[in-house]
N, C-alpha and C positions, 0 to 999 in steps of 0.2 A: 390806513392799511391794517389786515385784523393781524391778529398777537401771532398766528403760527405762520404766516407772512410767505411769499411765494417760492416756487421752484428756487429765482432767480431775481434777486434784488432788493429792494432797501426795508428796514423794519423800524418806525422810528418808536424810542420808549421814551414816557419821562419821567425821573427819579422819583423818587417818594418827597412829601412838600417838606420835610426837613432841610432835605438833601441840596433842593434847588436856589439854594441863595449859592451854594457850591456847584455846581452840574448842573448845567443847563440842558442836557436831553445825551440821550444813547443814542448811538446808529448801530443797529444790526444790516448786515449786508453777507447776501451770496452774489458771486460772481464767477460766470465763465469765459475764459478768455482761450479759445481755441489756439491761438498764436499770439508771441509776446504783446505783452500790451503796455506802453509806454507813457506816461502819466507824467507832465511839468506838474510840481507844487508848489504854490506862493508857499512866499514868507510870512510871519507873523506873530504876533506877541501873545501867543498861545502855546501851549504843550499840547502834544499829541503823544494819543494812547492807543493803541489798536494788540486787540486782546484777539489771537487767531486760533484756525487750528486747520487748515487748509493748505494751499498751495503756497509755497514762500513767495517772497517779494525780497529785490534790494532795493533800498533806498539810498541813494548817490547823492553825497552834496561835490558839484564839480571843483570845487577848490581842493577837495584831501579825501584821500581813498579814509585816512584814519578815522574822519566825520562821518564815516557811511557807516551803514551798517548790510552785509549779502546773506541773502539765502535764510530769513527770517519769517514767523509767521505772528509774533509778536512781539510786539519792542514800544519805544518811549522816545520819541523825536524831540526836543528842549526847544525854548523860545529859537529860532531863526531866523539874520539878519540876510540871507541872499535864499531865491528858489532853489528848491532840489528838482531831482526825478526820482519815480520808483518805476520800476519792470517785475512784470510775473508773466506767469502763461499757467494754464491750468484752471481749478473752480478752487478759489480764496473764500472761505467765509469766515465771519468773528464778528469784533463790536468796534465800534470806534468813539473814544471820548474826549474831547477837547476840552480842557484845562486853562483856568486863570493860571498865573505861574504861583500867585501866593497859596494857590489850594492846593497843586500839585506840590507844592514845597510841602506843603501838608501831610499828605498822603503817599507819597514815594517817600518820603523821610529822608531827602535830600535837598541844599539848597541848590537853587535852579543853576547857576553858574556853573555846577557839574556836567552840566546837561547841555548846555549852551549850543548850539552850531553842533548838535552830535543826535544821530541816530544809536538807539542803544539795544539791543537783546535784552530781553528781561533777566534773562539768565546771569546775569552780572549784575545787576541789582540784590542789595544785602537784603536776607530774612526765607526770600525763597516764594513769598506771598502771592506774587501774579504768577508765575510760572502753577502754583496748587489751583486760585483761582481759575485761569486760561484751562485746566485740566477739565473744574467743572465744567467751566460753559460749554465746552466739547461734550461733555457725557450728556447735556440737556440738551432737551431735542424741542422745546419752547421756550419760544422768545419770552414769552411774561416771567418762568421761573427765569432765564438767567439775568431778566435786569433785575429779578428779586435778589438775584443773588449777588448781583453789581454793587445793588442800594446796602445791603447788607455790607460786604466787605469796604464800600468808601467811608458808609457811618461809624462803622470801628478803628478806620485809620485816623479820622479826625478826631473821634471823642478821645484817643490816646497821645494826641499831639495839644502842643501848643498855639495857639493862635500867632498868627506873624506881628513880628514890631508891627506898635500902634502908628510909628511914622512914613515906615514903606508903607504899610496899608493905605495910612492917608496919603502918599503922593502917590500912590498908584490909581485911587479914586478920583485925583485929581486930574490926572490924564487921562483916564478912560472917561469919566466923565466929560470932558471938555473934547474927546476925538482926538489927545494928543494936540491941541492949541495951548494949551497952557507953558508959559514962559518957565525953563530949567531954574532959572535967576528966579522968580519969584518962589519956587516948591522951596530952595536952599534957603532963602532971606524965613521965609513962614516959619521953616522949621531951626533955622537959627545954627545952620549948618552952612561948610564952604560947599564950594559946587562941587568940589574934588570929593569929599567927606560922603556927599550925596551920593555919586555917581559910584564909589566905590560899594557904600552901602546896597545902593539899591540893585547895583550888577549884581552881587552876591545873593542877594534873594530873587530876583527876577530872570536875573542870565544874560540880561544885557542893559547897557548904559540908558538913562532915562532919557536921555536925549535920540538916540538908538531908536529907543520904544516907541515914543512921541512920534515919529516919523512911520512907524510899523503901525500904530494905530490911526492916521489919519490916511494911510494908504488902504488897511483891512477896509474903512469906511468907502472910498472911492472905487475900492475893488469890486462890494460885493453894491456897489452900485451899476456899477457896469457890467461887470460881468456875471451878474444874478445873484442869487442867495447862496451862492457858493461858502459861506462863511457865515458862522451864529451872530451877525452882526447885526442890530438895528439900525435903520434906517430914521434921518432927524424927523423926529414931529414934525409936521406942520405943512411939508414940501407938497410941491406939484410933482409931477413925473420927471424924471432925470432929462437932461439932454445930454449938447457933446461934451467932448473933454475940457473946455474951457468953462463950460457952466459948473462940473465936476470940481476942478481944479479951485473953482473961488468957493463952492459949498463947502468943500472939506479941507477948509482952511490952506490951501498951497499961494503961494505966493505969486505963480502965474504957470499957464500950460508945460511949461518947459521944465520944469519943477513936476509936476503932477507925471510925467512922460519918463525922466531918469526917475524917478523910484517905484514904474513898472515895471521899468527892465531892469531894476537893481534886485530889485523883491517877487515878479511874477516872470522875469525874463521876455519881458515883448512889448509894446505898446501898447494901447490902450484899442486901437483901431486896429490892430493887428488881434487882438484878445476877441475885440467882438467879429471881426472878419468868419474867424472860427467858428463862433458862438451860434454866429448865421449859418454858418456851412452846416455844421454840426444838426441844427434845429431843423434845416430841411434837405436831412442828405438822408 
């Protein structure tokens, strides 16, 4: 799509190649929604960032009005362990940037557990930074300047921070890597810590329990198997084309369909067959 990108829809940028072992791509997007328009969001072991300047949005987690966040144009959603919804009406435009939680730990200058299960306003975030930032991307009226000026402000959040413990880092590579298979018992024994020790540690940097996340990443996987690329997720090397949920279920490590089915409806809120039902209607309605 070219850089100054349509009336009405997606603009995708990629960071500058420093940037990308941290940020793996911008979404620029305009949207008009003449009548409310109602959005389920999966769960997942990602931060989300949406930098606005358009029509607000609330974000609902149904368990606690306190976790939501109303009437927002940019804010910061933390790792999430159940779906939300968001609602707007009107033309929304801005960026949106999905976060490891250890770079967002980075770059917000918070650790993730603040964030956890919570929609937030930027506006309550210390220093004042996104709220200055979100002004410019408003006043540019091209897309190439303002991911210029995205890659600009993430590279001066990092080069002023610290890198994350070298042991959450390594068992967080260890479950991303492995799609969340990897045994909690073996991350604690490697690193020579109890599993309690672990699990306190790693909530605190990441926002939620590594056993939590394990589950959130072999779901992210099966998710954006099924229900398309909805999610910066890679798909395993090597495969043939997906089938149902039982072939699903054994590729991304679940222990059997029944299993793969409650941590749809725990983290995208529906079945798996009920998601794609949609997905059809959707594609040719």
């Amino acid at each position: 799509m070219t850089a100054g990108g349509p009336a009405d829809g997606v603009v995708l940028g990629l960071p500058q190649a420093r940037l990308r072992p941290y940020v793996d791509r911008y979404i620029g997007y305009r949207e008009r929604a003449e009548l409310p328009l109602v959005r389920r969001e999966a769960a997942g072991a990602f931060v989300v960032l949406i930098l606005g300047w358009g029509a607000p949005l609330d974000v609902i987690d149904p368990r606690s009005g306190e976790r939501s966040a109303y009437g927002v144009d940019t804010f910061v959603a933390g790792t999430f362990d159940r779906w939300c919804r968001t609602e707007t009406v009107g033309v929304g435009e801005g960026v949106q940037v999905l976060l490891a939680p250890l770079t967002a730990r980075r770059i917000l200058g918070l650790p993730m557990v603040e964030l956890a299960n919570r929609a937030v306003d930027v506006s309550r975030l210390p220093g004042g930074w996104l709220e200055r930032l979100r002004q410019r991307l408003a006043e540019t009226s091209v897309w190439t300047q303002r991911f210029a000026l995205l890659d600009a402000a993430f590279t001066a959040r990092l080069a002023a921070s610290a890198p994350a413990d070298p042991r959450i880092a390594w068992a967080w590579q260890q479950l991303t890597g492995s799609g969340g298979r990897v045994g909690i018992g073996l991350l604690a024994d490697e690193l020579g810590w109890s599993r309690r020790h672990l699990a306190v540690r790693f909530r605190h940097e990441v926002g939620l329990p590594p056993k939590t996340t394990a589950r959130l990443l072999r779901f992210q996987r099966a998710y954006a198997a099924l229900a398309g690329p909805l999610l910066s997720v890679a798909p395993d090397p090597g495969r043939g084309p997906v089938g149902g949920g039982a072939d699903v279920a054994a590729r991304y490590g679940y222990y059997d369909q029944s299993h793969l089915i409650r941590d749809f409806r725990e983290f995208a809120g529906d079945t798996p067959a009920a998601l794609l039902a949609v997905r059809a209607t959707t594609a040719t309605g």
